[in-house]
C-alpha positions in Angstrom: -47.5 13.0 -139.6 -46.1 15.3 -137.3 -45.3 19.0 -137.3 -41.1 17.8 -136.6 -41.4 14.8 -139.3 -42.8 16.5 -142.5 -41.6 16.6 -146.1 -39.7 19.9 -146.2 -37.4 18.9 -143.6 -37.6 21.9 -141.5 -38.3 21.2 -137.6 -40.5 23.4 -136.8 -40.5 23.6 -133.5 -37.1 24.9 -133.3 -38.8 28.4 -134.5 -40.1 28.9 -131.8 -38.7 30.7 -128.5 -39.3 28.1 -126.1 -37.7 25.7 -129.3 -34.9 27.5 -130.0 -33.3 28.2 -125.7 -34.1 24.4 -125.5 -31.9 23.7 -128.5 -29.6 25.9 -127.2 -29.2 25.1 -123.9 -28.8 20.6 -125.1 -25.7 21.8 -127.2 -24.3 24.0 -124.7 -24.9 20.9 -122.2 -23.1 18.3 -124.9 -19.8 20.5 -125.2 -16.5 19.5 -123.0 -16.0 21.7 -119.8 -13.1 23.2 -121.3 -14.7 24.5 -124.6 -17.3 25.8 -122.1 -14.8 27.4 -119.9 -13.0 29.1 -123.1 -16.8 30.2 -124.1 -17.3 32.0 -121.1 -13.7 33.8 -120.9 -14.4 35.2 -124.9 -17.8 36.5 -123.1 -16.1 38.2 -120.2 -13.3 39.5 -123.2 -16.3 41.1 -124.9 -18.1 42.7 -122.2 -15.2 44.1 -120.8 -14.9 45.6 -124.3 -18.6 46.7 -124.3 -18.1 48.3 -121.0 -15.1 50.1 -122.1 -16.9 51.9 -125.0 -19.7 52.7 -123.1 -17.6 54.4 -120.3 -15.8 55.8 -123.5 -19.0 57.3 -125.1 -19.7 58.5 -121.3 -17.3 61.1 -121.2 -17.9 64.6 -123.1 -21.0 65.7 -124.4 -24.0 63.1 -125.4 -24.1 64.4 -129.1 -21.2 64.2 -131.6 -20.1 67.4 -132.9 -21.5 68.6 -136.5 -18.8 68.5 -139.1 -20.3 71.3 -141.7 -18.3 73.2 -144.8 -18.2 76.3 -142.6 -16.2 74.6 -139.7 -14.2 72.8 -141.9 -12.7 76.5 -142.8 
């Protein structure tokens, strides 16, 4: 018997790294080029995103300011 065929049902070798980007990377392979294409613009949407909070967070000081009762008053 081997570790991918055993009772449980589980293939184990997916668990590991190696496993898992090699699972990865057959599904990403079996999808049409236009599901890819759409993929990779929703990427670009979310970086763009990413980069625009972290040019966001940039400006000002690099600590939030304290909200306390006394400068509430």
């Amino acid at each position: 018997m081997t570790k991918n065929n055993r009772k449980d049902g589980v293939d184990w070798s997916l668990t590991t790294r190696k496993g898992s980007r090699l699972r990865q990377h057959r599904e990403f392979l079996a999808l049409p080029f236009r599901r890819k294409m759409e993929l990779l613009e929703e990427m670009c949407g979310r970086a763009r995103k990413l980069s625009n909070l972290s040019d966001y967070k940039g400006q000002g000081s690099s600590e939030s300011p304290k909200v306390t009762a006394l400068n509430q008053r």
